[in-house]
FITI-269403 format. One line per 8 residues: their letters; for each residue x, y, z of N, C-alpha, C. Coordinates in steps of 0.2 Angstrom, whole numbers, padded with zeros to 4 digits. Example, Ala and Ser with C-alpha at 12.3 -4.5 7.8 and 13.67 -1.06 7.14 Angstrom:
2
AS = 0066,-0028,0039,0062,-0022,0039,0066,-0016,0039 ~ 0064,-0011,0035,0068,-0005,0036,0064,0000,0039
% end
This chain:
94
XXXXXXXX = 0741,0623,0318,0747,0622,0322,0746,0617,0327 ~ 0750,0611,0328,0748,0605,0332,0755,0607,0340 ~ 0751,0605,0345,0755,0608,0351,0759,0600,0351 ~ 0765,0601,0353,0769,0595,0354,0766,0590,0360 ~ 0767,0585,0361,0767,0583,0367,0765,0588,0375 ~ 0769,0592,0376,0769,0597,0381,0771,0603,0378 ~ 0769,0607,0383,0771,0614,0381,0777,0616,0381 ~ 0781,0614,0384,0789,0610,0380,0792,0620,0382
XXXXXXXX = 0789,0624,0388,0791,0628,0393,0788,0630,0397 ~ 0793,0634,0402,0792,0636,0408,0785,0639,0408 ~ 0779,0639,0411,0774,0645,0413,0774,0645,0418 ~ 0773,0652,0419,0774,0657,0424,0770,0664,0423 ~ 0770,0669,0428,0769,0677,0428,0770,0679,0420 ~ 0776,0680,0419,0779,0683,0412,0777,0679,0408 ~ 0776,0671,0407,0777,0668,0400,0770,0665,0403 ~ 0765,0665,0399,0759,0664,0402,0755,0658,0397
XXXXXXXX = 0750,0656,0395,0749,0651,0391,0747,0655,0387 ~ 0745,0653,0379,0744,0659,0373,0737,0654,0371 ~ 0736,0657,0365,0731,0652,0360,0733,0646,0357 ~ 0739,0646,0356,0741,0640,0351,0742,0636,0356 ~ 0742,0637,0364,0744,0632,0367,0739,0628,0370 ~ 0734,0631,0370,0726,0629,0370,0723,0623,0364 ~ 0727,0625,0358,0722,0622,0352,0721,0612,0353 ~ 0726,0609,0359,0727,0604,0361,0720,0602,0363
XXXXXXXX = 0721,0608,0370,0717,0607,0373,0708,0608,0372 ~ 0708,0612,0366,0701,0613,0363,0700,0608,0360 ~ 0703,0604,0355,0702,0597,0351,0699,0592,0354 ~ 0702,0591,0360,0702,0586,0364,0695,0587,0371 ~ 0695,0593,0371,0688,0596,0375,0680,0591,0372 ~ 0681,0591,0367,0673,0592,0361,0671,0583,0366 ~ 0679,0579,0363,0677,0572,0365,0681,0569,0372 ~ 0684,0573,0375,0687,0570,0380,0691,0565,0383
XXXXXXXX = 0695,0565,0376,0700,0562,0373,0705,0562,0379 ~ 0708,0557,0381,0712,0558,0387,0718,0555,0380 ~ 0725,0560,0385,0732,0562,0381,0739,0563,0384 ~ 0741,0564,0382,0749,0565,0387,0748,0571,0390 ~ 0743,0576,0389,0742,0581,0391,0735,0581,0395 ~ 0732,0578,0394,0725,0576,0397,0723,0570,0401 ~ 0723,0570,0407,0720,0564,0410,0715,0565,0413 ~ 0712,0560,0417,0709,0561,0424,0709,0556,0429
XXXXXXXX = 0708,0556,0436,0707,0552,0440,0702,0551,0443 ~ 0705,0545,0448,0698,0543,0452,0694,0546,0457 ~ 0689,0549,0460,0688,0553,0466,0693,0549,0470 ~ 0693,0544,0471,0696,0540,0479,0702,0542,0478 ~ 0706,0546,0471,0711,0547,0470,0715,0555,0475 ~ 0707,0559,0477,0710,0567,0478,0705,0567,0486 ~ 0712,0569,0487,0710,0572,0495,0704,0574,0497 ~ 0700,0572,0504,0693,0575,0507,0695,0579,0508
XXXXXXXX = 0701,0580,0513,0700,0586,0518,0702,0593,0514 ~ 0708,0592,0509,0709,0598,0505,0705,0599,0499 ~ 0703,0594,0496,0702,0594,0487,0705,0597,0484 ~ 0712,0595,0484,0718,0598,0481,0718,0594,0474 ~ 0716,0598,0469,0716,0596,0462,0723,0599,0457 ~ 0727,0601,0460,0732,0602,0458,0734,0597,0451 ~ 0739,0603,0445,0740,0600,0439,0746,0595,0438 ~ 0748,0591,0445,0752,0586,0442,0750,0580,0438
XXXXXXXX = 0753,0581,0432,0752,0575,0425,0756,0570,0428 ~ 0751,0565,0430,0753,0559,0430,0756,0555,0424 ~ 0757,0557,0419,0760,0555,0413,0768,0556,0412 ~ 0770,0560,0418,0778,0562,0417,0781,0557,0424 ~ 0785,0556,0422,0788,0548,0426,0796,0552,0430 ~ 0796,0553,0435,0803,0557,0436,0807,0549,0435 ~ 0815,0552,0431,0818,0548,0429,0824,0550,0436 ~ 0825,0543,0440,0831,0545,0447,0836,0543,0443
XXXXXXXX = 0841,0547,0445,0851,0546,0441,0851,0540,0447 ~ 0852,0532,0445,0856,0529,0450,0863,0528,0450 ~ 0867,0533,0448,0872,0531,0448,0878,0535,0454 ~ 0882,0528,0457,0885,0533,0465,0889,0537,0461 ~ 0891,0541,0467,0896,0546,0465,0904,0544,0463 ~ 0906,0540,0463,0911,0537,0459,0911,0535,0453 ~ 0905,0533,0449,0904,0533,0443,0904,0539,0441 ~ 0899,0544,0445,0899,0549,0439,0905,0555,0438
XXXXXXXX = 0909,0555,0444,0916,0557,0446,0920,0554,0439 ~ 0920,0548,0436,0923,0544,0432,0919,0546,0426 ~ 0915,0545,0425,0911,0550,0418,0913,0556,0416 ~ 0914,0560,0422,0916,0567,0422,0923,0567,0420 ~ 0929,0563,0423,0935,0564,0420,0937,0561,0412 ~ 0932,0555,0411,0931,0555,0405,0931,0559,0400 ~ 0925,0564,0401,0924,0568,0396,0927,0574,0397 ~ 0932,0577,0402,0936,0579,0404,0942,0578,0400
XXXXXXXX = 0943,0571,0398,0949,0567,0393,0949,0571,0387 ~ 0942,0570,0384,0941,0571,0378,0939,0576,0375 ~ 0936,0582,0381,0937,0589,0380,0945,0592,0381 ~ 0949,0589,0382,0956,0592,0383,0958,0591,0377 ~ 0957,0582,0373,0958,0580,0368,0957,0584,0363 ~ 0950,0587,0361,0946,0590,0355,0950,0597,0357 ~ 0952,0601,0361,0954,0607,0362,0960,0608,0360 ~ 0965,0604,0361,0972,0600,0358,0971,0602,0350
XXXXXX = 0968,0599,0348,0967,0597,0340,0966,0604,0337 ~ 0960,0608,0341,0958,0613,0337,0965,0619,0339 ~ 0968,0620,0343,0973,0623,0345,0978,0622,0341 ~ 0979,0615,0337,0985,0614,0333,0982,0616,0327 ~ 0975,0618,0326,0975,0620,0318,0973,0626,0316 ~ 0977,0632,0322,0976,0638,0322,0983,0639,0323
% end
């Protein structure tokens, strides 16, 4: 079994990481194969004073909504439109 891209859920206390979610990572251990899941950096990358090596994957890109609020106000009544529409139809075929 091949793990996707990412663990593709939430871990936490309850939901913990299993075997299958490893087998990535063991594959990739032997030769140190760098992956959407696997990187590394530079030391001049990580903090002196803390050596915070925390897990953020530089490989995940936060995507910012540029859009103002009156776009998306207008999106919304769009699809507002067309959920009225489709509910319309389904109510005259009942």
């Amino acid at each position: 079994m091949e793990l996707p891209t990412y663990v593709g859920r939430n871990l936490g206390k309850t939901n913990s990481l299993n075997e299958d979610d490893l087998i990535d990572f063991i594959k990739l251990a032997k030769t140190r194969k760098l992956s959407y899941n696997s990187w590394s950096i530079g030391i001049d990358k990580i903090n002196r004073t803390t050596w915070d090596l925390r897990t953020k994957n530089p490989n995940i890109v936060e995507e910012n909504d540029e859009r103002t609020s009156e776009e998306i106000l207008s999106e919304i009544e769009v699809l507002d439109k067309e959920s009225n529409l489709i509910l319309k139809n389904i109510k005259e075929l009942l």
